[in-house]
N, C-alpha and C positions, 0 to 999 in steps of 0.2 A: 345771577346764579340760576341754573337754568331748572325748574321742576322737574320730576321722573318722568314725567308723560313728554315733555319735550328731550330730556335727552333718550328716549324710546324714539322717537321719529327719526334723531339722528341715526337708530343705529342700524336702519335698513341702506342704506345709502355704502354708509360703512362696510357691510356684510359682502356688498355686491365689487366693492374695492377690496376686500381683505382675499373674497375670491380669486381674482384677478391673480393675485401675488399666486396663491396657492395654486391654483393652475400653472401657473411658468416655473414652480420649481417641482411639482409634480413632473409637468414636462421632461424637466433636468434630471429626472430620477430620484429625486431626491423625496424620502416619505416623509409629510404633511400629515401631526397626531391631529384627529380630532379634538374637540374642545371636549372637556373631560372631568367631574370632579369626583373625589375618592372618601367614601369615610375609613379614615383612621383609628384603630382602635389605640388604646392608652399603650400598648405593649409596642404602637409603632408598627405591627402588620395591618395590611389593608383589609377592610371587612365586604367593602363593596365598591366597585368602580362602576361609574355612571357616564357613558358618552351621550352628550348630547345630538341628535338628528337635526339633519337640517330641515326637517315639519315640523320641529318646536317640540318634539318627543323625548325622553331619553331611554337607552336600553342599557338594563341593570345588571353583571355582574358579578357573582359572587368573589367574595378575594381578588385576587392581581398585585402588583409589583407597583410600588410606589412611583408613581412619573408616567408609566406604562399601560397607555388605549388596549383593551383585551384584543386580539391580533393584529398585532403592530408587530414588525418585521422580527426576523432574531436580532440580525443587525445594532438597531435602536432598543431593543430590551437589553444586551449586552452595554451597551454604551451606559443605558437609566442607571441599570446594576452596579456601575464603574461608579458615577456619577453620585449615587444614592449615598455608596459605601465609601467614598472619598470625604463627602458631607458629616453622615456619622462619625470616621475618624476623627475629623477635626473638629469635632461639636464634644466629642468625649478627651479629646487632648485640651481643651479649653476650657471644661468642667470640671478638670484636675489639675490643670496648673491656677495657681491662685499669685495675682497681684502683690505684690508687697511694696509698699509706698514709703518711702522716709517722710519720718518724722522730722519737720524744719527746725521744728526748736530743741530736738536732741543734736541737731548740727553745731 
């Protein structure tokens, strides 16, 4: 199992391959989000979105849309939004329907 300092060397190598892809479907037109993470407040809105730079920087933020790099296309906001709210549904249809199991030995 490899320590953090070892799997950190792997991940320059990696970066310079993950490029590669991201260029040829940039090429295709296709938008490539940045790497990204979000704090979520308890209410489920986002409090602050964080893109990370390729300097090893990140630029902070305020609010944004869950899934959603602060100017990424309408396109792909549209689609997150579809996405987000398909998830919710079915996360709230699942936390209202409840299981019911028979009992073997009232069989």
């Amino acid at each position: 199992m490899p320590d953090i300092l070892e799997s950190m060397a792997l991940m320059g190598p990696f970066e310079k391959l993950i490029e590669v892809f991201n260029t040829d479907v940039t090429a295709h037109g296709l938008y490539v989000s940045p790497s990204m993470v979000q704090v979520v407040n308890e209410d489920g809105s986002i409090e602050k979105s964080i893109v990370m730079n390729k300097d090893g920087t990140g630029t902070t933020t305020e609010g944004g849309v869950p899934g959603v790099p602060p100017g990424a296309p309408e396109a792909f906001v549209a689609m997150q939004e579809e996405n987000t709210k398909l998830f919710t549904d079915a996360a709230k249809r699942s936390a209202a329907t409840k299981c019911k199991f028979l009992n073997p030995i009232s069989l």
